[in-house]
C-alpha positions, 0 to 999 in steps of 0.5 A, a space after each residue: 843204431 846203424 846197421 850194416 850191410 856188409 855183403 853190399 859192394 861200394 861204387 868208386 868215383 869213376 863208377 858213379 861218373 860212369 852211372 851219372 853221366 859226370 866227369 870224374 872231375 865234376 863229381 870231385 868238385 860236387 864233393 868240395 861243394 856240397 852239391 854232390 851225392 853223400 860219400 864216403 872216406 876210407 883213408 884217402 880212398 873216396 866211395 859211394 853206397 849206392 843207395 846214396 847215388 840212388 837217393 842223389 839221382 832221385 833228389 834231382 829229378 825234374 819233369 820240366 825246368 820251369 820245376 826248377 824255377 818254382 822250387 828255387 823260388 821257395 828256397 827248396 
């Protein structure tokens, strides 16, 4: 069953760019790509729980590039 917080405010793109870091533009690509943080669709408006945001930044997190290597390697 989902549960509803309705008393928590939803991020719009330029938000999200704002707190990533990223484009606007950068986060409308992730979102054809699949590589981007979950969203989602209201009508033609496009939003973002920040939990979700929180979720994507952590997923990322790396303490050095060689991280990176190891776990594309393993196919992570």
């Amino acid at each position: 069953m989902v549960t509803l917080q309705l008393n928590r405010r939803m991020l719009r793109t330029e938000h999200v760019a704002r707190i990533t870091g990223l484009s606007a533009s950068t986060l409308t690509k992730l979102r054809l790509t699949g590589g981007g943080p979950r969203y989602i669709k209201l009508g033609r408006a496009v939003v973002y729980d920040p939990d979700d945001i929180e979720a994507w930044l952590a997923s990322n997190r790396r303490s050095s590039t060689s991280a990176v290597k190891s776990e594309q390697k393993r196919g992570a």
